[in-house]
LORO-34050 format. One line per 4 residues: their letters; for each residue x, y, z of C-alpha. Coordinates in steps of 0.1 Angstrom, whole numbers, padded with zeros to 4 digits. Each point is the difference from the previous one (the first is absolute). Layout:
A) X Y Z ~ ...
END
This chain:
XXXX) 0110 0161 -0087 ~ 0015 -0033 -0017 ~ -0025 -0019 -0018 ~ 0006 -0037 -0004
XXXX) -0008 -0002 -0042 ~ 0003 -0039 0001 ~ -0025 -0002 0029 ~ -0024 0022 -0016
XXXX) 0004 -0022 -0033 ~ -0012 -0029 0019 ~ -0031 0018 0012 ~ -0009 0009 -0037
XXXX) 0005 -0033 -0005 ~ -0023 -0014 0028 ~ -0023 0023 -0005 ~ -0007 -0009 -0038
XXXX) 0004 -0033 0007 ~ -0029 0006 0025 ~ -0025 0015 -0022 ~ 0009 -0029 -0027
XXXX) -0015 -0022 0026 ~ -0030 0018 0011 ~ -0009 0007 -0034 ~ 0002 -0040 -0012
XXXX) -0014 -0007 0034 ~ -0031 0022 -0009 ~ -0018 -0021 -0019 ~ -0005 -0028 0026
XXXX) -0034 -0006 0010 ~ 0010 -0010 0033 ~ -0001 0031 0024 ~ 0013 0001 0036
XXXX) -0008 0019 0028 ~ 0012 0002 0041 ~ 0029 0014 0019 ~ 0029 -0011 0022
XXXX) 0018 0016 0030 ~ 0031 -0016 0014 ~ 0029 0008 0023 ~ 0029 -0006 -0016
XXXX) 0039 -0008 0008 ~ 0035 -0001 -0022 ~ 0031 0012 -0013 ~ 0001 0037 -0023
XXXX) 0039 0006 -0013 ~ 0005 0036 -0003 ~ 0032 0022 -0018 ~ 0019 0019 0030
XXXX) 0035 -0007 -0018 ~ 0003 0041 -0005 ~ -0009 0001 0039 ~ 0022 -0026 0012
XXXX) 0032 0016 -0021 ~ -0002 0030 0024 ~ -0009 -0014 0031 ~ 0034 -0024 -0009
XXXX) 0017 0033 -0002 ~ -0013 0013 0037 ~ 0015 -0030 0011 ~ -0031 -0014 0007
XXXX) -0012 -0034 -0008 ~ -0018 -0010 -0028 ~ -0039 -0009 -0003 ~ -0019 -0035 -0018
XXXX) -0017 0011 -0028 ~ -0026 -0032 0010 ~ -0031 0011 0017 ~ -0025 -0017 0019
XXXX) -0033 0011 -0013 ~ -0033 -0002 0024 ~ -0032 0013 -0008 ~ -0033 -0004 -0013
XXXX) -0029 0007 -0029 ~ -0028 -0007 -0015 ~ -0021 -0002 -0033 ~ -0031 0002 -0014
XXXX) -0007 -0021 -0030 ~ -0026 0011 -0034 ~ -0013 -0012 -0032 ~ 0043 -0022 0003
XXXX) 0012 0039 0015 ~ 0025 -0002 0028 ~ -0003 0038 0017 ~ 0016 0004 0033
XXXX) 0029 0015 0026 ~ 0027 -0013 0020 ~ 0025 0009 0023 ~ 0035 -0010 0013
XXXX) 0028 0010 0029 ~ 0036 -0011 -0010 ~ 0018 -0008 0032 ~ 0039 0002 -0006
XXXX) 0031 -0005 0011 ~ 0012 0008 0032 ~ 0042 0004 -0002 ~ 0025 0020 0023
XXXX) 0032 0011 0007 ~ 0022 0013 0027 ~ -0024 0030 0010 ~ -0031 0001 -0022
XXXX) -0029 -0024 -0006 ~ -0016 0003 -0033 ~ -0033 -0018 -0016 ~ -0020 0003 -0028
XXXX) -0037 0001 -0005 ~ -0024 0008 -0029 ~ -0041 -0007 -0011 ~ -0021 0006 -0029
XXXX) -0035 0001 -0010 ~ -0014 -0009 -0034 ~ -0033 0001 -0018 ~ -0003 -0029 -0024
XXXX) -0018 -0011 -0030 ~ 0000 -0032 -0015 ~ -0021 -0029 -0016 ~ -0009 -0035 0003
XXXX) 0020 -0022 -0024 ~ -0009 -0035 0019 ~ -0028 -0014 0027 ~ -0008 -0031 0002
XXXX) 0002 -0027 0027 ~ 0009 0021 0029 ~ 0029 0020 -0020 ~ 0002 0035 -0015
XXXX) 0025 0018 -0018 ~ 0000 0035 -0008 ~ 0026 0026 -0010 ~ 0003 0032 0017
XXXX) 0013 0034 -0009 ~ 0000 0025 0028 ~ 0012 0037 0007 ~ 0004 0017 0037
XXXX) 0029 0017 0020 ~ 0024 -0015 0026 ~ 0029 0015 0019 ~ 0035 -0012 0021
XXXX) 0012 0013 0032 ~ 0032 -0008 0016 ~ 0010 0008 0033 ~ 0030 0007 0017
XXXX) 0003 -0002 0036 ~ 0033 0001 0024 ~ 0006 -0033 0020 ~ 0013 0015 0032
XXXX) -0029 -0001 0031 ~ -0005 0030 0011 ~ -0030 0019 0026 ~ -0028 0023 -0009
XXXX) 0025 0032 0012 ~ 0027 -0015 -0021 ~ -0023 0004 -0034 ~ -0019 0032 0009
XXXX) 0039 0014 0005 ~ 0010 -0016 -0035 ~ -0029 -0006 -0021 ~ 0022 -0010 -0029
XXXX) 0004 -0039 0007 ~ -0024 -0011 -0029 ~ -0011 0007 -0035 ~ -0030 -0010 -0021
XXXX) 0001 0002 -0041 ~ -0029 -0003 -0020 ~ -0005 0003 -0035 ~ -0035 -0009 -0022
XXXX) -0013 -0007 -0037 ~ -0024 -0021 -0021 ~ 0000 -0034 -0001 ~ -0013 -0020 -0032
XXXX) -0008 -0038 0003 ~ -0001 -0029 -0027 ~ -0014 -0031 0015 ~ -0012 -0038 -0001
XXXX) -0023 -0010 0027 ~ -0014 -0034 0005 ~ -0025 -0010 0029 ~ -0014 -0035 0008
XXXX) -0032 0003 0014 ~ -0007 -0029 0028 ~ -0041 -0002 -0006 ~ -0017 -0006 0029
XXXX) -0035 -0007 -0016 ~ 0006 -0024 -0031 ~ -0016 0021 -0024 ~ 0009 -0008 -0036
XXXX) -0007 0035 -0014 ~ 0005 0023 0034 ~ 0039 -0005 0017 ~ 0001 0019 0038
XXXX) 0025 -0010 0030 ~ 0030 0003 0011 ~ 0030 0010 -0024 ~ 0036 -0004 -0003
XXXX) 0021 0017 -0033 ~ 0031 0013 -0012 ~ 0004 0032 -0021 ~ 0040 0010 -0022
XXXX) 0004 0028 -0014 ~ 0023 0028 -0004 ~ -0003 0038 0019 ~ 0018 0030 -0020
XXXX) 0006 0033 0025 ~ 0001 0034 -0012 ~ 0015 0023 0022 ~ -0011 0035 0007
XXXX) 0018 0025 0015 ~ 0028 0003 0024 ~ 0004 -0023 0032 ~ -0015 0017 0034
XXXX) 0016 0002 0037 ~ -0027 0003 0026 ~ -0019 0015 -0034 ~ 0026 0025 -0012
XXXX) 0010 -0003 -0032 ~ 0037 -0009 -0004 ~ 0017 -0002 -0033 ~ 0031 -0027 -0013
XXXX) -0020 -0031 0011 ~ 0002 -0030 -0018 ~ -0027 -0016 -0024 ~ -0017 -0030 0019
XXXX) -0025 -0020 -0018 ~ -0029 -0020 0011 ~ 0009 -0020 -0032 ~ 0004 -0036 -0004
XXXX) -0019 -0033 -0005 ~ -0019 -0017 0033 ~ -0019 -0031 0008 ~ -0027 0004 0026
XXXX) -0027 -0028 0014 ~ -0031 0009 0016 ~ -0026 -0016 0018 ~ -0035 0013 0003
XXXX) -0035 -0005 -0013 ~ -0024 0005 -0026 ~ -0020 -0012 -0027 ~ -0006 -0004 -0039
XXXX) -0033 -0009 -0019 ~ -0004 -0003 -0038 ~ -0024 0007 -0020 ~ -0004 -0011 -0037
XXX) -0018 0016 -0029 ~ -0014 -0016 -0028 ~ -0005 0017 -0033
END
């Protein structure tokens, strides 16, 4: 199994950039508390160079690497601690050529942990770091019409190829909170956002046909930077010490 040094360089990175932040962020003596859930809607790039190399050698025709990315989440919010989960689908490209269909899907899951940099007037921004597993099937299927005798007399006229791994997630998430009640120290309503970041994918094990394990498959990575913007609803109240 490849592992992408740079990328995991930038996670070090993020990460101890992270904990720089919480730890100067620690001594405020404002504290917030609330949660969010959202559905959410964008674009994910992912790496299927290695994939599209080989499927150019089977003469078929080569995927986008751009995903649209639909899902959903939600998080809980603690003494300015962002603790949560979210989930997406990837829905590929669909390309053909003179015999064969073939598309591309994948998902993940992630559980996340951040912490609230920003709130005030509606908006909060928190960072996010988050860890789960995803996968990518593709699937091959012949073009030709054919009736339920014809396939139960060949059965070979499609294919579906799987393969899994972790996923690791850096993020920025910011969510404008439309308050329906006015309240100067409580924000609750509607809210609209918009969360960056960057997903790393490490693969494990080989790819799977109809779940047998078949060896020589290409590394595919749920790897790549993505812009999502959600819609949902939620709230956020603050509450100040004083020493």
């Amino acid at each position: 199994m490849k592992v992408h040094i740079l990328s995991i360089k930038y996670f070090n990175l993020f990460i101890l950039i992270f904990a720089v932040l919480i730890e100067n962020e620690s001594i405020s003596q404002t504290k917030y508390f609330g949660g969010f859930g959202y559905l959410s809607t964008g674009y994910q790039n992912i790496d299927i160079k290695n994939l599209n190399a080989q499927l150019k050698i089977h003469n078929f025709p080569e995927l986008d690497k751009k995903f649209v990315a639909m899902g959903g989440g939600g998080f809980g919010i603690m003494n300015n601690f962002v603790l949560g989960g979210e989930g997406f689908g990837l829905i590929g490209s669909e390309k053909s050529n003179q015999d064969y269909n073939i598309s591309l899907f994948g998902g993940y899951g992630l559980f996340d942990l951040g912490y609230v940099l920003y709130s005030e007037n509606g908006l909060t921004i928190f960072p996010l770091i988050g860890f789960g597993g995803g996968g990518i099937d593709i699937t091959i299927n012949e073009k030709k019409l054919v009736n339920f005798d014809d396939v139960l007399s060949n059965p070979k006229r499609g294919s579906n190829l799987s393969v899994g791994g972790l996923i690791l997630n850096i993020g920025m998430n910011a969510i404008y909170n439309i308050d329906l009640f006015d309240n100067e120290r409580n924000s609750r309503g509607f809210t609209i956002g918009v969360n960056f970041g960057y997903t790393h994918f490490l693969q494990l094990g080989n790819w799977t046909l109809f779940e047998n394990e078949i060896s020589n498959g290409p590394e595919v990575s749920i790897s790549g930077f993505y812009l999502k913007f959600t819609i949902g609803g939620g709230g956020i109240r603050k509450k100040e010490s004083f020493n």
